[in-house]
C-alpha positions as CSV (number, residue, x, y, z in Angstrom):
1,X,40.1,35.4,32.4
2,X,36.9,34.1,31.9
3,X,34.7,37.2,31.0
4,X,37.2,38.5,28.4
5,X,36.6,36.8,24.5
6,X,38.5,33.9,24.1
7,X,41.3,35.9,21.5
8,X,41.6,38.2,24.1
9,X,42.7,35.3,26.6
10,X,45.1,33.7,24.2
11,X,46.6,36.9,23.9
12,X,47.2,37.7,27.6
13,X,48.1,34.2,28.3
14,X,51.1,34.6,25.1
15,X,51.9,38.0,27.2
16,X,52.0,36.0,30.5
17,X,54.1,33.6,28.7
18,X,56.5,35.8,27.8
19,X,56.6,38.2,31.0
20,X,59.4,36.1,32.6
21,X,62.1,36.2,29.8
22,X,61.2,39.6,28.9
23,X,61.6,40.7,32.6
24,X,64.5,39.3,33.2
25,X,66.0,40.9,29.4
26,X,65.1,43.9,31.0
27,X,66.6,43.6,34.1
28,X,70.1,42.3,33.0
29,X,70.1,45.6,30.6
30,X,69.1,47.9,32.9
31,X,71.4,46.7,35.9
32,X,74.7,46.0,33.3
33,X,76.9,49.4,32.1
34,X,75.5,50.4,29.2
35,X,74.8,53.9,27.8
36,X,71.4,55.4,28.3
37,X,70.8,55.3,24.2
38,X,71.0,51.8,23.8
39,X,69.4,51.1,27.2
40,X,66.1,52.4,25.6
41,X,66.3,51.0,22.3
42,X,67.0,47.8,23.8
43,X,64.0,48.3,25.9
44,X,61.7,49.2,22.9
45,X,63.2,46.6,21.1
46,X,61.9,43.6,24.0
47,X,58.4,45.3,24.4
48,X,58.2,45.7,20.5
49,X,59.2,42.3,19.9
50,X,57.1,40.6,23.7
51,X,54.1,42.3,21.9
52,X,54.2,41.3,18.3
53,X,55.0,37.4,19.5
54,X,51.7,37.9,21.5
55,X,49.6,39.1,18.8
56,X,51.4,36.4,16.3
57,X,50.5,33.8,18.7
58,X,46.8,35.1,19.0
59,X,46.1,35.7,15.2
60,X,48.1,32.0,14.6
61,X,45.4,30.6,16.9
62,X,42.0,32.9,15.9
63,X,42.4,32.8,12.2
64,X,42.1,29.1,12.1
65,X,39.1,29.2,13.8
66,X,37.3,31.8,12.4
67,X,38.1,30.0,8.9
68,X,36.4,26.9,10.4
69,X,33.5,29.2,11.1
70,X,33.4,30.3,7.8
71,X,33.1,27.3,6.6
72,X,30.3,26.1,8.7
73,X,28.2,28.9,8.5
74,X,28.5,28.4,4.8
75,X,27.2,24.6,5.4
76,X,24.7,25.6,7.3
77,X,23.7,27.9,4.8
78,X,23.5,25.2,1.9
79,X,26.8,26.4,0.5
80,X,29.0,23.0,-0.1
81,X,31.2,24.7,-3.0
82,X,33.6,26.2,-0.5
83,X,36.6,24.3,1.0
84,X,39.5,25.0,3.0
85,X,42.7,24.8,2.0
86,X,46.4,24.0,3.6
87,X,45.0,21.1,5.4
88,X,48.6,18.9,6.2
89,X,48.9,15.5,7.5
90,X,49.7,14.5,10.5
91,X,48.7,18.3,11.9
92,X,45.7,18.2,14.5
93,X,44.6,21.5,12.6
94,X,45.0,19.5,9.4
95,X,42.6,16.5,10.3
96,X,40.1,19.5,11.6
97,X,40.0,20.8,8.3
98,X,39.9,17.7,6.4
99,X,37.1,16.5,8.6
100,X,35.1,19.8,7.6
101,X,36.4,19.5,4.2
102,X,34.5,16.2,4.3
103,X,31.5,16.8,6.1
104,X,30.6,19.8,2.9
105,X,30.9,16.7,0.5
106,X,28.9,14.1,2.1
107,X,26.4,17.2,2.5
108,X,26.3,18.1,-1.2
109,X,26.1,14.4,-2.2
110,X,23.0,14.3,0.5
111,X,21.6,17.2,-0.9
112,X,21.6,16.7,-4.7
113,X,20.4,13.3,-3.6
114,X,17.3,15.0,-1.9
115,X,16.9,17.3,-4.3
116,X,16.9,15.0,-7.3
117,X,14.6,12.8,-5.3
118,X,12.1,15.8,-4.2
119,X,12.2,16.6,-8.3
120,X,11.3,13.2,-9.2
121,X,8.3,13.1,-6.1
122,X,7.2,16.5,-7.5
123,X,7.1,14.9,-11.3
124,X,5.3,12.0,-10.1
125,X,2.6,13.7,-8.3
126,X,1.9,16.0,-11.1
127,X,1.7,13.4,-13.5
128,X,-0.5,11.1,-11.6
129,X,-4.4,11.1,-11.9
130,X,-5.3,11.0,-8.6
131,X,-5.9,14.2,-6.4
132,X,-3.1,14.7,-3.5
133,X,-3.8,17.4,-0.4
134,X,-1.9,18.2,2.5
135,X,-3.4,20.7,5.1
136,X,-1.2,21.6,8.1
137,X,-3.1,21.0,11.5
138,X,-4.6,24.2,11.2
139,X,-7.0,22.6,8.6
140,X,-4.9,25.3,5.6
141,X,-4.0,23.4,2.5
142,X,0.0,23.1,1.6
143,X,0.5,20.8,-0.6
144,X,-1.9,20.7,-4.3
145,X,-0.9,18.7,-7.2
146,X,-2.7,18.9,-10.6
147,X,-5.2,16.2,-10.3
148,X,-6.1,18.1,-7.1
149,X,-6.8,21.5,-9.6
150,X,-8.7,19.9,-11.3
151,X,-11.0,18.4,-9.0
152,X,-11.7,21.9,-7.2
153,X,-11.8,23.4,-10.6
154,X,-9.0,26.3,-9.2
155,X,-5.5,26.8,-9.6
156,X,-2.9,26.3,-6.8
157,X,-2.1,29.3,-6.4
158,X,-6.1,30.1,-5.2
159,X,-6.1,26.9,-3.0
160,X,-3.1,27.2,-1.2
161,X,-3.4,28.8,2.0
162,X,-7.5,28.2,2.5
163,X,-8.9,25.9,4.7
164,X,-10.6,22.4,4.1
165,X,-13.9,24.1,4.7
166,X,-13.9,27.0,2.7
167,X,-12.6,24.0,-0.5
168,X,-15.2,21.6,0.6
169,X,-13.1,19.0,2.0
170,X,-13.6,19.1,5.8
171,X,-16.1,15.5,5.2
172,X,-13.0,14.1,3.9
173,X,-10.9,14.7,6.6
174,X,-13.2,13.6,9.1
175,X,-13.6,10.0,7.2
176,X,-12.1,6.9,9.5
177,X,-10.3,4.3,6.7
178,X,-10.4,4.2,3.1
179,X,-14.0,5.1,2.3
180,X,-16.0,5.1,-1.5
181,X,-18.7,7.9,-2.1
182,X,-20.7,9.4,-4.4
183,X,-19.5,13.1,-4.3
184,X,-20.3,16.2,-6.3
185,X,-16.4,18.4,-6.7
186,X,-16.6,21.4,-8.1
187,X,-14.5,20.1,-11.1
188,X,-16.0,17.0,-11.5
189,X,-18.8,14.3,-9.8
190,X,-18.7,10.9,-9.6
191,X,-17.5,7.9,-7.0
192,X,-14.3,8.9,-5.2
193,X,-12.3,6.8,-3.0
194,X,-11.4,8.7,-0.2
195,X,-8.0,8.1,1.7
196,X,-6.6,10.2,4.9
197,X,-3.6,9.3,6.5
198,X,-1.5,11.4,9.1
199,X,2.3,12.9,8.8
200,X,4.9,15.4,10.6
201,X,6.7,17.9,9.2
202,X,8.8,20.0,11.4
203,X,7.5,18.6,14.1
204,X,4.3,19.5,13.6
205,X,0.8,17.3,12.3
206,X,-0.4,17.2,9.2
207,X,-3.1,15.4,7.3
208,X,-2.6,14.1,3.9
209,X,-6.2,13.5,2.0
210,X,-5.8,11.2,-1.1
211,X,-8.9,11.2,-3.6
212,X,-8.9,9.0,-6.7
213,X,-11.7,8.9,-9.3
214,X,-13.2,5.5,-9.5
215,X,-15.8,6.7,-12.0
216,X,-13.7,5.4,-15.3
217,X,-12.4,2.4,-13.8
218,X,-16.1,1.5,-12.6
219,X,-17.8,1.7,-15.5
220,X,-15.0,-0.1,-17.3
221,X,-16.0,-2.9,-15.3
222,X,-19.3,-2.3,-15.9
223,X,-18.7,-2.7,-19.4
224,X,-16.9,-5.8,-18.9
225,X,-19.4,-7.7,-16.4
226,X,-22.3,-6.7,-19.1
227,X,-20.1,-8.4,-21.8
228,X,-20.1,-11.4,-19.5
229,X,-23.2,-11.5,-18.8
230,X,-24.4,-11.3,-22.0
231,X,-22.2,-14.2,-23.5
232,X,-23.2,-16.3,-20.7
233,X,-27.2,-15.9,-21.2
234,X,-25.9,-15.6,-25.1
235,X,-24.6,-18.9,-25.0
236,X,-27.3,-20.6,-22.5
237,X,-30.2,-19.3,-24.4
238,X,-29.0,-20.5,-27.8
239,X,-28.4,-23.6,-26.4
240,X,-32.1,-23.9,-25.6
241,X,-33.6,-21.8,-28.4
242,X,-31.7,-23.7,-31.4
243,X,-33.0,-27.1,-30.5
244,X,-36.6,-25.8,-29.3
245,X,-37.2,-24.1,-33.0
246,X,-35.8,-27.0,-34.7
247,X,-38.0,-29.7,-33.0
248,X,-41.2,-27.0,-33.5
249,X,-40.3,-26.3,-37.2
250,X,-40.3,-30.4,-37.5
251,X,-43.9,-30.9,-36.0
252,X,-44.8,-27.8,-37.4
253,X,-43.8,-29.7,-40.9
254,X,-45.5,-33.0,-39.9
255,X,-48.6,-30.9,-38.4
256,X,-49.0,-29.2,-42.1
257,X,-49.0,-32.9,-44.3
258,X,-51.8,-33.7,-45.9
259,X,-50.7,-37.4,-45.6
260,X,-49.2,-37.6,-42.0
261,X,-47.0,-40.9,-40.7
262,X,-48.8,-43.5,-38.8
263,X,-46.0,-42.6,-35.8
264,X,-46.8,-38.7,-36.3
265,X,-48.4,-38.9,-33.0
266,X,-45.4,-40.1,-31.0
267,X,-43.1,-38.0,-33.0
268,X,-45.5,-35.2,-31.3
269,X,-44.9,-36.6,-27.7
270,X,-41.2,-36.9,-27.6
271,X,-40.7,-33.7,-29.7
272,X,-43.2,-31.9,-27.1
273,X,-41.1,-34.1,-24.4
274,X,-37.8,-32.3,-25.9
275,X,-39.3,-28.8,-25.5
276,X,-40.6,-29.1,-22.6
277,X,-37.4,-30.5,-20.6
278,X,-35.2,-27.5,-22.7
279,X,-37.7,-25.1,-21.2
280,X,-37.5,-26.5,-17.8
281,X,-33.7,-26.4,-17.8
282,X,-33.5,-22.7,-19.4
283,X,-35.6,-22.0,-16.2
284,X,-33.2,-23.6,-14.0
285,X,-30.4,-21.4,-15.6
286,X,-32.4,-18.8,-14.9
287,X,-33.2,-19.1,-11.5
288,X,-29.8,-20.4,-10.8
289,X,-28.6,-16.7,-12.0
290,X,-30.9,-15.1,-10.1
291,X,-29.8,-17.0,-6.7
292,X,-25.9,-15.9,-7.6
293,X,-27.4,-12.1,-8.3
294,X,-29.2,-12.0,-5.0
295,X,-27.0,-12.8,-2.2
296,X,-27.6,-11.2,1.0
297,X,-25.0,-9.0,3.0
298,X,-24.2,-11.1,5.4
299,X,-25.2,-10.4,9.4
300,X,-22.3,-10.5,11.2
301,X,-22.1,-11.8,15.1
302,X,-20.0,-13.5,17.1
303,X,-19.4,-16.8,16.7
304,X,-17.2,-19.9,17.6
305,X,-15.3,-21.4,14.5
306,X,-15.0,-25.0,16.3
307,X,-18.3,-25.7,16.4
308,X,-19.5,-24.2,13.2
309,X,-16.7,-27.0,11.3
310,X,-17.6,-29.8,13.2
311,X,-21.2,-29.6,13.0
312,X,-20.9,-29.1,8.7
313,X,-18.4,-32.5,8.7
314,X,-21.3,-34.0,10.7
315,X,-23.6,-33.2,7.7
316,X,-21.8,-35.1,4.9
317,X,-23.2,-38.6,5.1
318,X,-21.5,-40.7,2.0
319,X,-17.7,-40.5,3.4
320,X,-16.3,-40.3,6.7
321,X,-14.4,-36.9,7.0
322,X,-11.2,-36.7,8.7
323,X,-11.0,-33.2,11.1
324,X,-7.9,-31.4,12.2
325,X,-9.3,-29.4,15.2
326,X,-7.4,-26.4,15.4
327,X,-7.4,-23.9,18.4
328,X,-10.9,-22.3,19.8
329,X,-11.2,-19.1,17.9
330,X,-14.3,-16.4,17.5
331,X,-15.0,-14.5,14.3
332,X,-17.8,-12.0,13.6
333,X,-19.4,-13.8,10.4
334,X,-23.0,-14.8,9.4
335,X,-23.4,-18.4,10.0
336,X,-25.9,-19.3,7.6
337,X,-23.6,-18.1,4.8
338,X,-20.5,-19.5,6.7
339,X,-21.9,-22.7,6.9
340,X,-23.2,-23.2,3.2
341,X,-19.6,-21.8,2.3
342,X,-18.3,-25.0,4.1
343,X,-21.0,-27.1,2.9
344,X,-20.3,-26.5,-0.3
345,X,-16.5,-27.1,0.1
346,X,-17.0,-30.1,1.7
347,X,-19.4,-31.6,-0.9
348,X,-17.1,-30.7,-3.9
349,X,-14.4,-32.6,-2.1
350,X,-16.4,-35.1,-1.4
351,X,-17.3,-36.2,-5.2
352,X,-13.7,-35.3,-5.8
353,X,-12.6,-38.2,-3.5
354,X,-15.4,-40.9,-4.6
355,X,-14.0,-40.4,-7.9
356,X,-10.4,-42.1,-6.6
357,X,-11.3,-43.6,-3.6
358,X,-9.5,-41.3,-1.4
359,X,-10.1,-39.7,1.5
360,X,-11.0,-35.5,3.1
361,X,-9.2,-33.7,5.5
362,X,-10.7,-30.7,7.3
363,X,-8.9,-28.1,10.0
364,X,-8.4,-24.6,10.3
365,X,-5.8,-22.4,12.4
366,X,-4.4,-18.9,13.1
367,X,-2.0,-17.5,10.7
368,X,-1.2,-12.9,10.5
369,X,-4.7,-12.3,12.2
370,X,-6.7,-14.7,9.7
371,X,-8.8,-17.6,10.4
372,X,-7.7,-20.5,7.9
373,X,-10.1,-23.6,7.4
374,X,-8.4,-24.9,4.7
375,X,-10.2,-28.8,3.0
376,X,-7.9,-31.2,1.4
377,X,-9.5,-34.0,-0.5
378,X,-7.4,-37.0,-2.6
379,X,-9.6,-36.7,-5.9
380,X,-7.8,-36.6,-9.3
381,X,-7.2,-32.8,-9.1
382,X,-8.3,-29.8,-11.2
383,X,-7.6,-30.3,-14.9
384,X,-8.3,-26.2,-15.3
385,X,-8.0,-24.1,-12.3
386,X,-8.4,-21.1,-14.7
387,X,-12.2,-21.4,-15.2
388,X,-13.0,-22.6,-11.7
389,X,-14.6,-19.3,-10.2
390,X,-16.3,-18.7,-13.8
391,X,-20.5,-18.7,-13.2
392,X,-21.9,-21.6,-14.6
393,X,-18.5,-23.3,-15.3
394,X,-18.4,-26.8,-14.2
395,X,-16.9,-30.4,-14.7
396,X,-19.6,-32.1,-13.3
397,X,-22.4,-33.8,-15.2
398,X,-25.5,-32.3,-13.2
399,X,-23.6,-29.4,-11.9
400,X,-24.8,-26.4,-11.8
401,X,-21.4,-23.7,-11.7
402,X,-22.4,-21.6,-9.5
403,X,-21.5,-23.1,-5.7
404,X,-18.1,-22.1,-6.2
405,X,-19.1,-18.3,-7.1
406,X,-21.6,-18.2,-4.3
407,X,-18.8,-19.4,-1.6
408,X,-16.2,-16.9,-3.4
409,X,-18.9,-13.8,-2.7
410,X,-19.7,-15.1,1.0
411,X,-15.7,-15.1,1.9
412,X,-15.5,-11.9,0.3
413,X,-18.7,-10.2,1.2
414,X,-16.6,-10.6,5.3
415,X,-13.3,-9.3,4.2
416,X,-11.6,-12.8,3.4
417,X,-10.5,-14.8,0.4
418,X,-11.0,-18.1,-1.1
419,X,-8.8,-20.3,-3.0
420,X,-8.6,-23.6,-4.9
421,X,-5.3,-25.0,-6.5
422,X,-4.0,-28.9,-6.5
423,X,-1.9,-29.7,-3.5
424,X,1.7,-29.4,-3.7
425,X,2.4,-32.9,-2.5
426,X,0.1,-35.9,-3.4
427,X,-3.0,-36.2,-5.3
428,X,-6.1,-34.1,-5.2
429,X,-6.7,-30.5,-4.6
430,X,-7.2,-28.1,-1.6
431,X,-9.1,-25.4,-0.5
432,X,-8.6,-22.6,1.4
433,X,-10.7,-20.3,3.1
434,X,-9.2,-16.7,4.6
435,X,-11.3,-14.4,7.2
436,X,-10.3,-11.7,9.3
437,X,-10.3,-12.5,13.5
């Protein structure tokens, strides 16, 4: 029975079913006294009647089925409009059918869902200024949006299909982590940063090469440091200029008398005094700038962080500074820089705390794959955290505003972060310095 279709099989077994009471139909007519006529039409009659039950019982069985076929092969081929119909409760059939029936709606939900999603994904990349490419792990491109048009200077229909060396973008896809260069497109030059980052489709690899234009956004801040930079040595110089032409237009007055006060010559003095201590602190400015402009990149080797923190508590001679070793770790940092960084954190919380009276606190610890050394003094606190990593901004009398900025470009300059803000709890303020382990 096996190697005949399974309709066929339904149908011989229906026969088979009804073999016995046919049979024995037959028999009783054939062996009872009855004319020869209605002998045969009896006989027609049975076989007529054993074979249509058997094809009844067949078609009842197949066309369900092949219905249920139907309406797969119409999900599979995206068609979720089409439903079948005389599904009854309480019917095995029936919960077959309803099952199907609700299978095609969860599928058009799912797929208007991911097709309205796809549309907005497609909107978005258009729209966006940055250039998106996705080659398949042949190296062809398959995926262009705008941005990426315009950067090649072609349309899609040109770029799709061609490789990443015949576009000029094999560099690119051979770049290890988010990269910055200075790179010459065909549509535009400038300073790119470069990201690549892997995917499947289908099973197969593909490489997905993000490239956004950092030219605009650069100089923008360009614009905006030179502003700085000029209100700073704006305000500095006039600071030292106004007083410095005042006092020289005085003596230059007192010089051009005929009749001169007795005291003209100590009015010279002290007014030469006054110019010559604005000059000397104008130069201080200026070399103070100069030292924040120049910093080094720092040479990194390996080093122990225990060590490093005691030795800077060590240096601070005018209060005794409380230390919260934390576990033994290594870092690749610069020293040097490392260890002004602390100096200088330790000597701001050191005034902080003569101030008050209080005390300092230093530890450090492993938190997400950073090194935290974080310095807790009990000083008043900061009045204005705003202005705190602001050049030349300080509170101090003889300060010169720019320890702070140094220490924020060393944490940086090695991938980490520095912070200042009042504790929560208690008095004073703490610092907090982040590097990668």
């Amino acid at each position: 029975m096996r190697q005949f279709p399974f309709e066929d099989r339904i149908f011989y077994r229906a026969l088979a079913a009804g073999a016995a009471g046919s049979g024995v139909a037959l028999l009783l007519l054939w062996l009872g006294d009855y004319s020869s006529k209605l002998q045969w039409t009896l006989t027609v009659f049975i076989l007529i009647a054993w074979l249509s039950f058997a094809l009844s019982a067949r078609q009842r069985v197949v066309f369900p089925l092949r219905t249920l076929s139907n309406l797969l092969a119409a999900l599979r081929e995206g068609d979720f409009s089409i439903r079948a119909r005389g599904a009854r409760q309480e019917d095995a059939l029936g919960e077959v059918l309803r099952d199907v029936n609700a299978l095609g709606e969860t599928l058009r939900v799912q797929r208007l869902g991911a097709l309205e999603a796809t549309a907005l994904l497609r909107k978005v990349m258009e729209e966006i200024d940055v250039a998106i490419f996705a080659f398949d792990g042949a190296g062809c491109l398959r995926l262009v949006n705008r941005a990426g048009e315009r950067v090649l200077n072609q349309p899609a229909e040109w770029l799709l299909g061609r490789t990443s060396h015949e576009l000029g973008l094999a560099e690119c896809l051979e770049l290890e982590g988010p990269q910055i260069a200075q790179i010459g497109f065909p549509g535009k030059a400038g300073r790119w940063e470069i990201r690549r980052s892997g995917f499947r489709e289908g099973g197969l690899p593909h490489q997905l090469l993000v490239i956004t234009d950092l030219s605009r956004a650069l100089r923008e801040e360009e614009r905006q440091a030179w502003q700085r930079l000029i209100r700073v040595l704006g305000h500095e110089l006039n600071n030292s200029l106004a007083p410095i032409k005042s006092i020289t237009e005085n003596l230059g007055g007192i010089l051009g008398r005929r009749q001169r006060p007795a005291d003209w010559e100590e009015d010279m003095r002290s007014g030469l005094a006054v110019v010559a201590a604005r000059t000397d602190g104008l130069s201080r400015f200026m070399n103070a700038y100069a030292r924040l402009a120049r910093l080094p990149s720092p040479k990194l080797q390996s080093m122990e962080v225990g060590p490093l923190v005691r030795r800077v508590v060590g240096l601070e001679p005018r209060l005794p500074v409380q230390l919260a070793a934390g576990p033994e770790v290594k870092i690749d940092a610069d020293p040097d820089q490392l260890e002004q960084l602390l100096i200088n954190l330790v000597h701001n919380a050191v005034d902080a705390a003569l101030e008050t009276g209080g005390g300092v606190r230093v530890g450090w610890g492993r938190s997400n794959g950073y090194l935290e050394v974080w310095i807790q003094d009990e000083g008043p606190g900061i009045p204005n955290p705003t202005n705190l990593f602001v050049p030349f901004f300080t509170t101090k009398p003889a300060g010169s505003g720019i320890g702070l900025v140094l220490s924020r470009q060393i944490a940086e300059a090695h991938g980490g972060s520095l912070s200042l803000e009042n504790r929560p709890t208690g008095k004073g303020c703490e610092a907090r310095l982040r590097l990668p382990i």
